[in-house]
C-alpha positions as CSV (number, residue, x, y, z in Angstrom):
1,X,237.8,36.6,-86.8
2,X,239.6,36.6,-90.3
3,X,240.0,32.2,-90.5
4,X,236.0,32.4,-89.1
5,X,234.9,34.5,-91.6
6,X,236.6,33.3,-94.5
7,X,234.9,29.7,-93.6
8,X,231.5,31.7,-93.5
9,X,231.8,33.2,-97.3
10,X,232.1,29.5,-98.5
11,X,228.3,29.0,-97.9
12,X,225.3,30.8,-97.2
13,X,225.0,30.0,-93.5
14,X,223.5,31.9,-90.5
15,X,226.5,34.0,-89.8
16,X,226.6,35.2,-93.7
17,X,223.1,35.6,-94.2
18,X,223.6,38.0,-90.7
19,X,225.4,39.7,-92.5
20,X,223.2,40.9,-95.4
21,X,222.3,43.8,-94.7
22,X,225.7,45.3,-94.4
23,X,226.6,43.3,-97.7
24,X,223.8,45.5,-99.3
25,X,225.0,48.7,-97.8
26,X,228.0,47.7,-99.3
27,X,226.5,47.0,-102.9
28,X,224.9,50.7,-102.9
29,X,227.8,52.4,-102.2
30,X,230.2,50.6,-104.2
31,X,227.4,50.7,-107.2
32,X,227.4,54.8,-106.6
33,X,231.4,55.1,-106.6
34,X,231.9,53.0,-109.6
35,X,229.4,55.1,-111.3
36,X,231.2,58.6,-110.3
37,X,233.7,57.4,-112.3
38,X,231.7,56.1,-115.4
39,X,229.5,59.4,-115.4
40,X,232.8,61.8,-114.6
41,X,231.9,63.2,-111.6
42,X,235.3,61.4,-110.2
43,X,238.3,61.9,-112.0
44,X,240.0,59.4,-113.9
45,X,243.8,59.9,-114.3
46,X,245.3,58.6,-117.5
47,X,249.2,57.7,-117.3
48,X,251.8,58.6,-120.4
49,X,252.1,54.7,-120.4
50,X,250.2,51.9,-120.5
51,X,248.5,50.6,-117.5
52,X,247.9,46.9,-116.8
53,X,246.0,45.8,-113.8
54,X,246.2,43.0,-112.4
55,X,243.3,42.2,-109.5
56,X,240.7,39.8,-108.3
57,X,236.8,40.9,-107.5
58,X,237.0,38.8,-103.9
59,X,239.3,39.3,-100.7
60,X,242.2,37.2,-100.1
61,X,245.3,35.9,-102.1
62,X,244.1,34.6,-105.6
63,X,247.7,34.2,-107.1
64,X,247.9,38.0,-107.9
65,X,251.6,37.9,-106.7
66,X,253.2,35.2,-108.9
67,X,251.1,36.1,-111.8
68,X,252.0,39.9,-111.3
69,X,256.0,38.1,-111.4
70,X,255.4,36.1,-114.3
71,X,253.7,39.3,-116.3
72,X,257.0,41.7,-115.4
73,X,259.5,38.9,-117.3
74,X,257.3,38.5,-120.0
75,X,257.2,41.9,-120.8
76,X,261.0,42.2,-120.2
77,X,261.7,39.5,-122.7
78,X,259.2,41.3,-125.1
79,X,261.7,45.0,-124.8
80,X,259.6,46.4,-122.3
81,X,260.4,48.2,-119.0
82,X,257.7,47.2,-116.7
83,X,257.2,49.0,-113.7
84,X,254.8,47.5,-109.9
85,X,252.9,50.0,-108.5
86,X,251.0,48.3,-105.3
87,X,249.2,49.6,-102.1
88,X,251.9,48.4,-99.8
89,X,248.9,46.1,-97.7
90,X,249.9,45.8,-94.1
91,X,252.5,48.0,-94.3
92,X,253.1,51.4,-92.4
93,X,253.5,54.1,-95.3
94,X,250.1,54.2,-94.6
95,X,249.0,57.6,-97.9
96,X,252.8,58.2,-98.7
97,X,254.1,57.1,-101.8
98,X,257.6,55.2,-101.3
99,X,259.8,52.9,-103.4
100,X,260.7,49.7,-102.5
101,X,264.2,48.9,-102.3
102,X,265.8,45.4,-101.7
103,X,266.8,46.4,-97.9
104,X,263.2,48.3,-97.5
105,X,261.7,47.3,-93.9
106,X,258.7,44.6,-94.6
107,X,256.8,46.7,-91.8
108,X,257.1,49.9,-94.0
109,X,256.1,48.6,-97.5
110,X,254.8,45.4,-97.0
111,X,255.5,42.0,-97.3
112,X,254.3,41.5,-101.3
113,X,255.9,44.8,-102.2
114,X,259.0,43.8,-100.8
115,X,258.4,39.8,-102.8
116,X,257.9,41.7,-105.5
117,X,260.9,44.3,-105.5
118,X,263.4,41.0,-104.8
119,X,262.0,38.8,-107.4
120,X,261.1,41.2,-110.1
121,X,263.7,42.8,-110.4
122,X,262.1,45.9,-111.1
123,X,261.1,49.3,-109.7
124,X,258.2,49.1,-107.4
125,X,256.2,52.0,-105.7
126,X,253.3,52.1,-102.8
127,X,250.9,53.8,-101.6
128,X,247.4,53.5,-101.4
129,X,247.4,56.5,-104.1
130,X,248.2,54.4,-107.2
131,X,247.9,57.3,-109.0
132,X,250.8,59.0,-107.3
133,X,252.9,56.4,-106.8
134,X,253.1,55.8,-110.8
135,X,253.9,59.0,-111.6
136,X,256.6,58.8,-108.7
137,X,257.8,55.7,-110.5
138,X,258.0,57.3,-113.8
139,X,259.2,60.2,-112.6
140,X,262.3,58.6,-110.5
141,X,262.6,55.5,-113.9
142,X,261.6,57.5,-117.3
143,X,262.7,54.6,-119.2
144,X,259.8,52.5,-117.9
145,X,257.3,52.6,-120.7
146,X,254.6,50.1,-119.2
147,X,253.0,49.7,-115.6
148,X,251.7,47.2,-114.1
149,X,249.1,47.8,-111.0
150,X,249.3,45.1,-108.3
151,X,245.5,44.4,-106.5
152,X,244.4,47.9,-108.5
153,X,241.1,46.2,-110.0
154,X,239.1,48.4,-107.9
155,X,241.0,51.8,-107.9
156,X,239.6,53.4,-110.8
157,X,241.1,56.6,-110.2
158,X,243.5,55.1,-112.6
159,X,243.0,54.4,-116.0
160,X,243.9,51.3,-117.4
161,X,244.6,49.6,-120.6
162,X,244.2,46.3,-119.7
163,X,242.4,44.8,-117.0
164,X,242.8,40.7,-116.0
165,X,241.4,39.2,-112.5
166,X,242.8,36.1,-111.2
167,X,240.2,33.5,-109.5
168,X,241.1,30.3,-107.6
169,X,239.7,27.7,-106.5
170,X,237.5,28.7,-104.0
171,X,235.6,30.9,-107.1
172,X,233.4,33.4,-105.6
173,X,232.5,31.8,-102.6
174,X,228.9,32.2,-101.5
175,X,228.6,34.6,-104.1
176,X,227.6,37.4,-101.9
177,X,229.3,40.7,-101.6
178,X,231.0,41.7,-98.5
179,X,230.9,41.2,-95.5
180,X,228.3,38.4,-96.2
181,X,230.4,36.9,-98.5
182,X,234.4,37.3,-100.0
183,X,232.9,39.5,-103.0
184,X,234.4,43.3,-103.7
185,X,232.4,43.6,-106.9
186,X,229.4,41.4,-108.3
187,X,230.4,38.1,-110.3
188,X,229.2,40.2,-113.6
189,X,232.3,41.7,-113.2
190,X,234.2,38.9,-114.5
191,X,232.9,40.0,-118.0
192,X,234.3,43.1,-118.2
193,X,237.6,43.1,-117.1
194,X,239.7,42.1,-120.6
195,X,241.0,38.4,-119.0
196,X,240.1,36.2,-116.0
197,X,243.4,33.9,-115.6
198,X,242.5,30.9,-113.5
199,X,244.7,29.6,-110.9
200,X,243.7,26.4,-109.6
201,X,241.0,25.3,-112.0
202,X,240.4,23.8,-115.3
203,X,237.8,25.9,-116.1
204,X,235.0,27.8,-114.3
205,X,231.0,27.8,-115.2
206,X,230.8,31.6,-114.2
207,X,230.5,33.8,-117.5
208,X,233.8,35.4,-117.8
209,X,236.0,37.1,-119.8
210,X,238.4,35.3,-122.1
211,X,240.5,32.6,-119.4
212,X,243.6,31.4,-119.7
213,X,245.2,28.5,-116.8
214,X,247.9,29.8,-114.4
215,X,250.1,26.6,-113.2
216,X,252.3,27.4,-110.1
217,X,255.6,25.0,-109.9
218,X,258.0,24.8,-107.3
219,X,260.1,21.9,-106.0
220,X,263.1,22.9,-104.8
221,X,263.8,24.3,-101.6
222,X,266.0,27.2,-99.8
223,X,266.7,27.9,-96.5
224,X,265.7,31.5,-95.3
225,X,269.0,32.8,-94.0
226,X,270.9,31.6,-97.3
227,X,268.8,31.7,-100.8
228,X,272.0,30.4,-102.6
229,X,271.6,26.7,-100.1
230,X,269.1,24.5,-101.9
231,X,267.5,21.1,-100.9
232,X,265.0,18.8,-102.5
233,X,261.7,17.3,-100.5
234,X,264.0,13.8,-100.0
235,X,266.2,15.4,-98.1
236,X,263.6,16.3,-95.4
237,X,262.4,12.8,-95.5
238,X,262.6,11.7,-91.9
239,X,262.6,15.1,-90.4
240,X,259.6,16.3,-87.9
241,X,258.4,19.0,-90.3
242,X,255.8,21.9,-89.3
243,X,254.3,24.3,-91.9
244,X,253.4,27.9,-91.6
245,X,250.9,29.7,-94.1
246,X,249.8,33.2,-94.0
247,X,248.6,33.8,-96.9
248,X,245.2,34.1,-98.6
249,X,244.5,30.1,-99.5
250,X,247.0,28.3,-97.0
251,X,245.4,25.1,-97.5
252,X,246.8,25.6,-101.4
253,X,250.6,25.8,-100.0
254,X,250.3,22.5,-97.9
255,X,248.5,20.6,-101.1
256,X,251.6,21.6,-102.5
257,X,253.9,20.5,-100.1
258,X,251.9,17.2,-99.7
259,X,252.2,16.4,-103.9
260,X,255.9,16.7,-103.3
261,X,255.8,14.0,-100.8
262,X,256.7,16.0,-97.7
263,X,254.9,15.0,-94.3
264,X,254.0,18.0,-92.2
265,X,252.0,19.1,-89.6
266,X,250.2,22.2,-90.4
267,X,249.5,25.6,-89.1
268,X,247.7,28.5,-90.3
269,X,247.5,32.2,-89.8
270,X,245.7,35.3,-91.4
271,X,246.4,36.6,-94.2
272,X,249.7,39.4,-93.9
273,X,250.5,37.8,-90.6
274,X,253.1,39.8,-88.4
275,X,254.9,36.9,-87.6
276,X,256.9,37.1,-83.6
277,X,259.2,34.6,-82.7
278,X,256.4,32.6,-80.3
279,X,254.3,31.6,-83.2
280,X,257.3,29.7,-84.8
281,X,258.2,27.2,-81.8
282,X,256.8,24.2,-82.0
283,X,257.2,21.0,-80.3
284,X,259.1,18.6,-81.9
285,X,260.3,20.3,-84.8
286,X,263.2,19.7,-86.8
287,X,262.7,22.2,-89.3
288,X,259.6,24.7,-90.5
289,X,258.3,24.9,-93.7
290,X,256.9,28.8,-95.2
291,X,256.3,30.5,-98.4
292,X,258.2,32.8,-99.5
293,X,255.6,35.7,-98.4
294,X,255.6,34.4,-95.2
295,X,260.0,33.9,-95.0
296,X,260.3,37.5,-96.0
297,X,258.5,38.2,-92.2
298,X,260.4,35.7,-90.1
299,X,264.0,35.8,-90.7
300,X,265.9,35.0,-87.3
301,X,262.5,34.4,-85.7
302,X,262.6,30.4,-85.6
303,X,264.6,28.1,-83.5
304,X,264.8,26.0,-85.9
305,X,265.7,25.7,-89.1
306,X,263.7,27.0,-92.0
307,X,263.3,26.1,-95.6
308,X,261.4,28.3,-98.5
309,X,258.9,27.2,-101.5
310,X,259.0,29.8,-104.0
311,X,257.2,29.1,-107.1
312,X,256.9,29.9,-110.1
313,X,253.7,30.8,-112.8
314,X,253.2,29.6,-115.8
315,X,250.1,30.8,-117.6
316,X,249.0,29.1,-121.2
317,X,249.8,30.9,-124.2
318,X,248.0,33.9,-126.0
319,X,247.0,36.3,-122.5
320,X,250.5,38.0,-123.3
321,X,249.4,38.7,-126.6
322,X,246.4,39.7,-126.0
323,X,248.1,42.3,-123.2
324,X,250.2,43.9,-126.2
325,X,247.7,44.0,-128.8
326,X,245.6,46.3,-126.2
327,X,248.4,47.9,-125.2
328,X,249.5,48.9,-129.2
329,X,245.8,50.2,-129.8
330,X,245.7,52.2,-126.0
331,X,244.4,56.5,-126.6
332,X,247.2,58.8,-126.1
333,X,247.2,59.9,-122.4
């Protein structure tokens, strides 16, 4: 139903335009929370530090993830403490606020959270109460002096200082809101968030905030048991290769794969897939290749073995600078 819709919000066919009615239910009520917020009948909580969201106004992976990494060691090389609050998607916490440690269970947190917590190097709290689960950050790490909200564009119980959403390349779709199309807020939204960083394009015709390109690299490999044990695409030539993408825009990990010159065949699941060990055996296979989302989910599942693309962002310069000049002039909390 996921893969089926997610072809639907790419144009305005019969199953979308089915749809409409609900998409405008939707529309109302999001319009009427938004504005409890705006007109202060909804309380907006105002951290001690600064706040920097980082989001996208459709469903699905945008790059929110690598850009969210990318942010966390800028900051650190700037003297900053960043701290990752996220919602923990597709994990069990379910309202509880926990902290993500490198030997957390990927069914408790999540599989992001946990990316996030082993690559960033840096606390990270859940829980769909972002609210709560920065003050329990800040609370358990006083020396963090800047947060920085994973997929929190549209939970404006928290205030924020600085608001960027990332768009790829499938833009907004069909440009309708959900369920008739892949939108959480109207395109106009892109306006007033403080940066739209653009992953996958050159440039976009929608009017938007100030953009800045995100480039995601990667090239060399590692296998899932063993992060230290490294290979490069040649050394797959040959092999009977099969690739496995749950994530958001699966069809950008195997564009990837193919510019480095690695023959696959490919295989897609939803987005957050709970991988078992039946949806990695393929026949003749000599070796799978994942994301690093999805190899965080499957470790000892395949018969085979497995090799990792983790990449890395790269986002032109002046959106850093921009992020600490609105962060220097922020109101006191």
């Amino acid at each position: 139903m996921e893969l089926m819709l997610q072809t639907a919000w790419q144009r305005r066919g019969w199953l979308a335009v089915a749809l409409l009615p609900l998409a405008m239910l939707f529309s109302l009520l999001s319009t009427l929370r938004r504005l409890s917020f705006r007109l202060g009948w909804s309380v907006v909580q105002r951290l001690p530090v600064p706040v920097i969201v980082v989001g996208n106004i459709t469903v699905g992976g945008a790059g929110k993830t690598p850009l969210c990494l990318w942010l966390v060691e800028e900051l650190h090389h700037r003297g900053l403490s960043p701290g990752i609050v996220s919602r923990g998607y597709g994990g069990t916490a379910g309202d509880s606020v926990h902290e993500v440690l490198d030997i957390a269970s990927v069914q408790a947190v999540g599989d992001e959270p946990l990316l996030l917590r082993r690559r960033a190097g840096c606390p990270v709290f859940v829980g769909s109460d972002r609210v709560a689960a920065a003050m329990a950050l800040l609370n358990s790490y006083p020396d963090c002096n800047v947060i920085v909200s994973d997929d929190g564009l549209q939970h404006y119980r928290l205030a924020r200082d600085v608001e960027i959403a990332v768009l790829d390349s499938r833009q907004i779709g069909n440009g309708w809101l959900l369920p008739a199309g892949p939108l959480r807020e109207p395109p106009a939204r892109l306006q007033s968030v403080d940066a739209v960083v653009l992953n996958g394009l050159s440039r976009t015709d929608l009017p938007t905030a100030p953009a800045f390109r995100l480039r995601l690299d990667g090239e060399v490999l590692y296998r899932i048991e063993d992060s230290q044990q490294h290979c490069w695409p040649a050394d797959l030539a040959g092999l009977r290769l099969h690739a496995c993408a749950g994530i958001g825009a699966p069809q950008r990990f195997f564009d990837q794969l193919a510019a480095l010159g690695l023959q696959f065949t490919a295989h897609v699941f939803p987005d957050h897939h709970g991988y078992v060990a039946a949806d990695l055996v393929f026949a003749d296979c000599d070796a799978l290749l994942m994301t690093e989302k999805d190899a965080i989910k499957c470790a000892g599942l395949a018969p085979c073995p497995v090799w990792v693309l983790p990449v890395t962002a790269s986002v032109e310069p002046g959106l850093v600078e921009l992020i600490l000049e609105k962060i220097d002039g922020r109101p006191s909390a």
